[in-house]
C-alpha positions as CSV (number, residue, x, y, z in Angstrom):
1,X,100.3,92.8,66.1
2,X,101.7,89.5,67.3
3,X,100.0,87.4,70.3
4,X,100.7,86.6,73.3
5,X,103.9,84.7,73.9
6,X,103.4,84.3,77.9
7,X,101.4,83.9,80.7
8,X,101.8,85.6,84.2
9,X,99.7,85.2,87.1
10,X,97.5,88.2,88.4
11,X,98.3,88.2,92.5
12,X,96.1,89.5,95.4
13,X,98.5,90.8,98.6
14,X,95.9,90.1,101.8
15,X,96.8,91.1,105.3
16,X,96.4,87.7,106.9
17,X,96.3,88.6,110.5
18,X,98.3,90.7,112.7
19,X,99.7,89.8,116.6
20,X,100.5,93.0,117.2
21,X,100.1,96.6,117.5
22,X,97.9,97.9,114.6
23,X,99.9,101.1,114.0
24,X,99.9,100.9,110.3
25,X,95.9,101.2,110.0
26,X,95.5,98.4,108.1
27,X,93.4,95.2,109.4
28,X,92.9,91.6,108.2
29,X,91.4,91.5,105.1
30,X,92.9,94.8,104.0
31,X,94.8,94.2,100.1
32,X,96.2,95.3,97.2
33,X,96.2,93.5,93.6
34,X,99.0,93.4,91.2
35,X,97.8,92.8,87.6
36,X,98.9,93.3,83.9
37,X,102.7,92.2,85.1
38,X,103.0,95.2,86.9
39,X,99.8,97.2,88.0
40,X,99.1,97.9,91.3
41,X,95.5,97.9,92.7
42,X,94.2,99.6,95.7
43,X,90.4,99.5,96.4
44,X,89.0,103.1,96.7
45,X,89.6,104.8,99.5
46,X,91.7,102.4,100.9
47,X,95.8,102.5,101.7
48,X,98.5,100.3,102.0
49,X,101.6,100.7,104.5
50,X,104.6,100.9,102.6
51,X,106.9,99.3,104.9
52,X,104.7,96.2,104.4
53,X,104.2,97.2,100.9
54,X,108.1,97.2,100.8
55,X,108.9,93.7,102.4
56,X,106.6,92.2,99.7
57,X,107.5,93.7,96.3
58,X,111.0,91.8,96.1
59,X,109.0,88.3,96.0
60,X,106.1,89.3,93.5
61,X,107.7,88.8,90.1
62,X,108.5,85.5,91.1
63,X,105.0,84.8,92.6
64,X,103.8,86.0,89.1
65,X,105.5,82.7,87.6
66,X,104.8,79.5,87.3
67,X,108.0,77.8,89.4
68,X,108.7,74.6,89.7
69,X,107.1,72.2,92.8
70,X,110.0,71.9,94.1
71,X,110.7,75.6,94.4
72,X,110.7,77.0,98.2
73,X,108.6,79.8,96.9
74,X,105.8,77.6,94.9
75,X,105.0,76.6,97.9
76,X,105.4,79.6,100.3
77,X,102.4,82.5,100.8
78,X,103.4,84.3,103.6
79,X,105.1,87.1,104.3
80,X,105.8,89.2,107.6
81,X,105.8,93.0,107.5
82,X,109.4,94.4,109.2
83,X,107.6,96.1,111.9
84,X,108.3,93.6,115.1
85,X,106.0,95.1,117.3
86,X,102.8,95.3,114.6
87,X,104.0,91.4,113.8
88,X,101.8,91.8,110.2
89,X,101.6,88.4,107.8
90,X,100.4,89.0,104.5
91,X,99.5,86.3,102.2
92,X,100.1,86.3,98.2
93,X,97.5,84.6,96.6
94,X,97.5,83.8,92.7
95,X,94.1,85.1,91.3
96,X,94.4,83.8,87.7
97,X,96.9,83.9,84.9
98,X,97.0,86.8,82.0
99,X,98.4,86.0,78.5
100,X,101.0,88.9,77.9
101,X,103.7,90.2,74.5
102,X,106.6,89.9,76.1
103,X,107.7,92.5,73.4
104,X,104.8,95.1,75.3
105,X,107.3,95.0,78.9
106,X,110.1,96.4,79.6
């Protein structure tokens, strides 16, 4: 069994704060976790809208990376749910990095 040949990061998806209409049920503070490069996390008995699940996933496996400084997204956290009248930010937040066989993903 070889090692690990990379490292990705394990990322926490927090509602931030919402302007809006709460129509969703989610509240700040609600999350989900992404872990093992592609393991999603909900804490029991807890849900998370998939419209605002949906405007998210497109940006995680580059959030899971380390980019370079210069990279819009290095520096970027946020990111508003598609619902104009709930007006939901959620913030991506690196929780640590996991050594990973690249030869384990697909």
């Amino acid at each position: 069994m070889s090692e690990a040949d990379m490292e990705l990061y394990d990322l926490r998806v927090t509602v931030d704060s919402i302007e809006g209409r709460p129509v969703c049920g989610l509240a700040v503070g609600d999350y989900f976790e992404l872990t093992n490069s592609s393991q999603l996390r909900l804490p029991d008995g807890r849900h998370f809208c998939m419209y605002a699940l949906a405007a998210v996933l497109p940006l995680l496996p580059a959030k899971q990376r380390q980019l370079p400084e210069a990279d819009w997204l290095e520096r970027e956290s946020l990111v508003a749910c598609p619902d104009p009248g709930e007006r939901l930010i959620m913030r991506i937040t690196r929780t640590g990095r996991r050594p990973l066989r690249s030869a384990d993903l697909t």
